[in-house]
C-alpha positions in Angstrom: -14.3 3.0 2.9 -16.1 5.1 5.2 -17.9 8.0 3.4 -16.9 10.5 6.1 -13.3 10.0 4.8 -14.5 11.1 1.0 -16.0 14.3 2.9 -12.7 15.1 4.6 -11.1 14.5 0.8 -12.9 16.6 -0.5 -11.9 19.2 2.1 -8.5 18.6 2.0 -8.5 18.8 -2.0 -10.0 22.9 -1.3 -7.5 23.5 0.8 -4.6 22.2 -0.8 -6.1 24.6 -4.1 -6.2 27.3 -2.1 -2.6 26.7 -1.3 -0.9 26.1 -4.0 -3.1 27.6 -7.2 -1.8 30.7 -6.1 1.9 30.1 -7.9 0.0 30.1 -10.9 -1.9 33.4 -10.9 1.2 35.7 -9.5 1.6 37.5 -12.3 -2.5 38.3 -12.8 -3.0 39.3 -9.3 0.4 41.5 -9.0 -1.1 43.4 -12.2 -4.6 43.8 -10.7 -3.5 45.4 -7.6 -0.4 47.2 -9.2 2.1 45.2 -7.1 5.3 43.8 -7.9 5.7 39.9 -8.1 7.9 39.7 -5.2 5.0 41.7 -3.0 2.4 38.9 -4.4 4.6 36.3 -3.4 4.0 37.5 0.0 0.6 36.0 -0.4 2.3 32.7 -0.6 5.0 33.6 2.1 1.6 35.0 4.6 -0.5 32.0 3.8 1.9 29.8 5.3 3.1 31.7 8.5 -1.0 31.5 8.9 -0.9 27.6 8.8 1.4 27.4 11.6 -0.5 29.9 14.0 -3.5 27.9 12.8 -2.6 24.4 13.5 -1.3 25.7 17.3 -3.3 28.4 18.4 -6.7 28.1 16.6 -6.6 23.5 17.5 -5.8 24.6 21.1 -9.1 27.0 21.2 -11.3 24.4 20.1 -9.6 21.1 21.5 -12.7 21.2 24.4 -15.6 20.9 21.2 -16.9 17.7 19.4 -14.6 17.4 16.5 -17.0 16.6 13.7 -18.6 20.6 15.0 -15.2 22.1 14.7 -14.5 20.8 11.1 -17.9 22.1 10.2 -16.3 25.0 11.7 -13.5 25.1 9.9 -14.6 25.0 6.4 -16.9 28.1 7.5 -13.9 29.7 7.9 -12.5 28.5 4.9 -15.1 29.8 2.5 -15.0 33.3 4.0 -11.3 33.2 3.8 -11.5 32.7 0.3 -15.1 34.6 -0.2 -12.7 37.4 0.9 -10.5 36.4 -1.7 -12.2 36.6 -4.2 -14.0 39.6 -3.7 -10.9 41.8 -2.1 -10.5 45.1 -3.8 -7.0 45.5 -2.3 -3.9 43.9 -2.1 -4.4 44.3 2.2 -8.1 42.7 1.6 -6.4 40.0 -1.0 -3.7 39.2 1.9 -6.2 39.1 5.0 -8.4 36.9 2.9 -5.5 34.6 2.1 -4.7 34.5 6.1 -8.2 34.0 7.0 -8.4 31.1 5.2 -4.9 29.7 6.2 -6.3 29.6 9.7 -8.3 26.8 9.2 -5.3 25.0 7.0 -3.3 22.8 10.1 -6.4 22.5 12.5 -8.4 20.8 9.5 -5.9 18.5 8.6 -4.5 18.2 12.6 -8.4 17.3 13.7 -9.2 15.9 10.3 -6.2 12.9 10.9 -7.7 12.3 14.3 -11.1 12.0 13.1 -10.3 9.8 9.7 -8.3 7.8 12.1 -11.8 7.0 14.6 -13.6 5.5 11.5 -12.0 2.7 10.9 -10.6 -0.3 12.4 -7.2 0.0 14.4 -4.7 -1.1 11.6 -6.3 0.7 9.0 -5.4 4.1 10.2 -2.5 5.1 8.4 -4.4 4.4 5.8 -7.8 6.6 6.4 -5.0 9.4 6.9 -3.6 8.9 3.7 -7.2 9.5 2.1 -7.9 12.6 3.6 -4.4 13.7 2.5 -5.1 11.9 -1.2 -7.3 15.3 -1.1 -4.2 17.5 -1.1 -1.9 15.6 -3.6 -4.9 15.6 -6.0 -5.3 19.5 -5.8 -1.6 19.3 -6.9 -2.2 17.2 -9.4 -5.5 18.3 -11.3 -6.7 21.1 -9.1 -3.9 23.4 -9.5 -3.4 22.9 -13.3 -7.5 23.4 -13.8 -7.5 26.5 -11.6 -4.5 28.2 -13.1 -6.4 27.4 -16.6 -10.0 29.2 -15.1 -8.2 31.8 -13.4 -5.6 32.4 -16.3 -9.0 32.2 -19.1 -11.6 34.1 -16.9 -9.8 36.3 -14.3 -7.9 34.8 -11.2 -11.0 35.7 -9.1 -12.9 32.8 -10.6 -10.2 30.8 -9.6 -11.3 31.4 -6.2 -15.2 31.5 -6.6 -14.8 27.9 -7.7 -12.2 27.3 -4.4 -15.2 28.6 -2.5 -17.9 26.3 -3.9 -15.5 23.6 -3.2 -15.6 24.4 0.2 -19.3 24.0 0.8 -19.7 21.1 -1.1 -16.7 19.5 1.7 -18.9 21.0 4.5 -21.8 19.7 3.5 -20.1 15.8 3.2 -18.9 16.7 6.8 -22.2 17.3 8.1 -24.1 14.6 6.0 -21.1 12.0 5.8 -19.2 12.0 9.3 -21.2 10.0 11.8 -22.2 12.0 14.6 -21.8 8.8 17.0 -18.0 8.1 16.4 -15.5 8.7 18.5 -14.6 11.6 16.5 -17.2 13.6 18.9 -15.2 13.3 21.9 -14.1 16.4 23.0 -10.5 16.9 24.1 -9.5 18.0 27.3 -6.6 21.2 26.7 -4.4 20.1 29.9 -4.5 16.4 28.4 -3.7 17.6 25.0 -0.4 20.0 26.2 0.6 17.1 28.0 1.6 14.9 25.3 4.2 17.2 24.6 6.4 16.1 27.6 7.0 12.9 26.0 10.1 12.8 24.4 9.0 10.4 21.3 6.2 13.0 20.3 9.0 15.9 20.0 11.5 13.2 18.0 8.4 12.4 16.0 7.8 16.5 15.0 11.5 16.7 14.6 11.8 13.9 11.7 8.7 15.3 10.0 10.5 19.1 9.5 13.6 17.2 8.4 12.1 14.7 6.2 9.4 16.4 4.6 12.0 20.1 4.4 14.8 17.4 2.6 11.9 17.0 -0.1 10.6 20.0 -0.1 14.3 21.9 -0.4 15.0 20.2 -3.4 11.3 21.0 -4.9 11.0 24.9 -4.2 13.9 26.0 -6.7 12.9 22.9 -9.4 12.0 25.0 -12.3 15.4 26.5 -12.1 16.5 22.8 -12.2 14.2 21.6 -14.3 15.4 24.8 -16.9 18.7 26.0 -16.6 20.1 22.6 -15.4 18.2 19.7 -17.3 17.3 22.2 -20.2 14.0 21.6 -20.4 11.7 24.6 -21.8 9.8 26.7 -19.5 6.8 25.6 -21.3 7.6 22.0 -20.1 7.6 22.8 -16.2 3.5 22.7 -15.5 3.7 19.2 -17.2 6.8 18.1 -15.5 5.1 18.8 -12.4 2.1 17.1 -13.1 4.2 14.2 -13.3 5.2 15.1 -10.0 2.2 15.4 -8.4 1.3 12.0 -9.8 4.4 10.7 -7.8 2.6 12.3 -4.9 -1.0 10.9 -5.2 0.5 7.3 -5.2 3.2 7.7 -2.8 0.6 8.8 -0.4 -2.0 5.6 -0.8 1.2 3.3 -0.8 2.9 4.7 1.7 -0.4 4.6 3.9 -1.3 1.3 3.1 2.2 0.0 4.3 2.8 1.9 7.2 -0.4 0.0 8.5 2.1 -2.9 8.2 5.3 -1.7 10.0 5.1 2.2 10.7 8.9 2.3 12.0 10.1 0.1 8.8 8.1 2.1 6.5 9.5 5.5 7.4 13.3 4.5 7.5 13.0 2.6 4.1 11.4 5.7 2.1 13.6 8.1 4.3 16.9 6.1 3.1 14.7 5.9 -0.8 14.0 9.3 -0.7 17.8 9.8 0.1 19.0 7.9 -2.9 16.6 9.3 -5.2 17.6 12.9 -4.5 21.4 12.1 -4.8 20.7 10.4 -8.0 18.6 13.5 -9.0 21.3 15.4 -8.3 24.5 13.7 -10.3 22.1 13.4 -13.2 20.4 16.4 -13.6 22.0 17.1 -17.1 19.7 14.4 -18.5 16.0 14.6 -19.6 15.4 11.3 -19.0 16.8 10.8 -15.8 15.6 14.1 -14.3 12.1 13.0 -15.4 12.5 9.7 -13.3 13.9 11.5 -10.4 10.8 14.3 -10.4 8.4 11.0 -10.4 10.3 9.2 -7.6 11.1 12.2 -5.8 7.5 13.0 -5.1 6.3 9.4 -4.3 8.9 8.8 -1.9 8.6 11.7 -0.1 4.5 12.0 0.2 4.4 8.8 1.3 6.2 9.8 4.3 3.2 11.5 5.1 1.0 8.9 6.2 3.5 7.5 8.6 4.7 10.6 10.1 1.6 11.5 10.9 0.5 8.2 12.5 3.8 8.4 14.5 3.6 11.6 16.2 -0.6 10.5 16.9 0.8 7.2 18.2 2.8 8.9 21.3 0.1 11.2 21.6 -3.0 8.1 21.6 -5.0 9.3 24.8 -4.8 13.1 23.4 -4.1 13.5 19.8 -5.4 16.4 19.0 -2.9 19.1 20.1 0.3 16.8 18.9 -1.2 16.3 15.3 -1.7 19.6 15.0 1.6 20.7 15.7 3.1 17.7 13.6 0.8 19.8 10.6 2.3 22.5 11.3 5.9 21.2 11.4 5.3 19.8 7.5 4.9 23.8 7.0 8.0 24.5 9.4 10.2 21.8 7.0 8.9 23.4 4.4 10.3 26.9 5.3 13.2 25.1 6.6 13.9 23.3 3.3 13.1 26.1 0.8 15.7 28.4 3.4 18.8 26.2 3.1 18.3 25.7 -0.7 18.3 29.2 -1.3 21.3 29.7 0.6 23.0 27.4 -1.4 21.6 29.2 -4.6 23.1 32.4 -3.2 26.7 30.8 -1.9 27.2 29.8 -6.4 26.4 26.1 -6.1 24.1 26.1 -8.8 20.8 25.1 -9.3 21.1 21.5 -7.9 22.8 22.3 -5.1 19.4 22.9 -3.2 19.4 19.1 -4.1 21.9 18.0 -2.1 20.4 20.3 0.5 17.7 18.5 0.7 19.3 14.6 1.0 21.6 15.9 3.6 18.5 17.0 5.5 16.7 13.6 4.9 19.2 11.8 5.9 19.6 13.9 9.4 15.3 12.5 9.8 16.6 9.1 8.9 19.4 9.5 11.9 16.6 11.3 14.1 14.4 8.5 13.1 17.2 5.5 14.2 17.8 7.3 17.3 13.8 7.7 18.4 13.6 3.8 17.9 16.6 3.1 20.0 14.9 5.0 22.4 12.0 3.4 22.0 13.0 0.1 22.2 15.6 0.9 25.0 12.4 2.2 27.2 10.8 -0.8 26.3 13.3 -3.1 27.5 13.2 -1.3 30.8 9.8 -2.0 31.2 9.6 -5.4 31.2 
């Protein structure tokens, strides 16, 4: 394993912290700045609006630079972001902090896929992507329980002191760890870059990752809800619960990498149709403990190890100018996210009950899976042609 890849980790594993940890201190950081919770989840809500300006606007500034200087970049921008952060002394300063540092969120991981991708051989791609996103699903997994623990024991700002040393530490691996000879230094051309969107199979490939990534991620934003008031587990329960599900995540995302170095169009429509049954399962047996506890495992391995393959897929179409097209497919994970979390909640608000965002989210997966069918029909169809 290249040690470049452990650098972009590491970078990944910040960001995803600085994402996420931020469920876990609501309640401390609406009673610092004398706001009510549903103002502080506009932290949350702001952070990710950020991501998807980010992973457009800020990787179509800097398609023209050496890649390796732009995630050195990056993670500058990072540890300001959260510098700010933690010192704000406002709810305004908190927020601008929190979209400061969401700026550098999809152009990391749009650049950092391209890069991971340059240092190693051809079919090992997928699965150098998977390990710079193994980053991410560990901050879910032990980075966001430790940091709610620091932030909960010795303020929430400590929480984001240590999110800042974090990110020197990852730009210091970038500088010392990323070779400066690969092919990760070529800059990108902007014209080149835009023009990978007029290819149909790049737009089919963002489409299936906001449907199959939102199906997932529906069903996941209202699962304490489920996990409580449905499966009748205590609220003291739910951190633990989703430990479990962020352990689904981690090895989703190095199996599903690993495989879809095998057969990328195989891969994705098995765990979309997986995904599909698991959430329907979930669903019609959400009344049991033991069964719910299954589903939350499965759930989050089937769906993260999408990942891997959706993001090879859209960078596949887009192979003589990646940059641009991964970014955007970044910030279409963020899009399905919104998309997901939107539909469940209307659900929620039609009387459907707490698993109904459930359902949601296999209808949505299984409208990727079609999307998915009809981009390889496509594909194949063009293919034909050719020869």
């Amino acid at each position: 394993m290249p040690l470049g890849l452990l650098a972009l980790a590491i970078g990944g594993f910040g960001i995803g912290l600085t994402e996420f940890v931020i469920m876990g201190l609501l309640p401390e950081v609406a009673s610092d700045f004398g706001v009510s919770e549903a103002t502080a989840g506009w932290l949350i809500t702001g952070y990710a609006l950020s991501v998807v300006v980010g992973a457009l606007g800020v990787t179509a500034l800097v398609t023209r630079f050496p890649r390796k200087n732009v995630l050195v970049a990056l993670m500058g921008l990072f540890i300001v972001g959260n510098l700010m952060s933690a010192l704000a002394s406002s709810y305004e300063a908190m927020m601008l902090g929190r979209v400061v540092a969401a700026l550098c969120h999809g152009a990391f991981f749009g650049i950092g896929a391209v890069v991971a991708a340059s240092l190693v051989a051809p079919e090992k791609k997928a699965g150098a992507i998977a390990m710079m996103f193994a980053g991410l699903t560990a901050a879910n997994v032990l980075g966001v329980p430790f940091g709610t623990f620091l932030g909960q024991t010795y303020g929430w700002r400590s929480t984001f002191w240590a999110i800042t040393v974090v990110g020197v530490v990852a730009m210091a691996g970038i500088l010392a760890l990323v070779p400066a000879t690969s092919n990760s230094e070529a800059p990108g051309n902007l014209r080149a870059e835009l023009g990978a969107f007029t290819r149909v199979q790049v737009w089919l490939s963002i489409a299936i990752t906001v449907l199959g990534y939102g199906g997932m991620f529906g069903a996941f934003t209202y699962i304490a809800f489920t996990l409580t008031d449905v499966s009748g587990f205590a609220a003291s329960s739910v951190p633990w619960l989703l430990i479990l599900f962020g352990a689904g995540l981690f090895i989703g995302n190095y199996l599903g990498g690993k495989a879809a170095d095998r057969n990328l169009t195989a891969t994705l429509l098995i765990l979309l149709a997986a995904l599909t049954v698991v959430l329907v399962f979930f669903a019609v047996t959400a009344e049991s403990r033991i069964a719910t506890v299954a589903s939350l495992f499965l759930m989050g391995a089937f769906g993260f190890a999408t990942v891997p393959g959706l993001q090879m897929r859209v960078m596949s179409f887009a192979e003589d100018a990646p940059t641009m097209a991964s970014g955007a497919n970044i910030a279409a994970f963020n899009l399905g996210n919104a998309l997901g979390a939107w539909i469940g909640g209307i659900t929620i608000t039609a009387g459907l009950g707490y698993t109904s965002p459930i359902w949601a989210g296999a209808v949505i997966t299984v409208a990727a899976f079609v999307v998915l069918i009809v981009a390889t029909v496509m594909q194949r169809d063009r293919a034909s042609v050719l020869v």
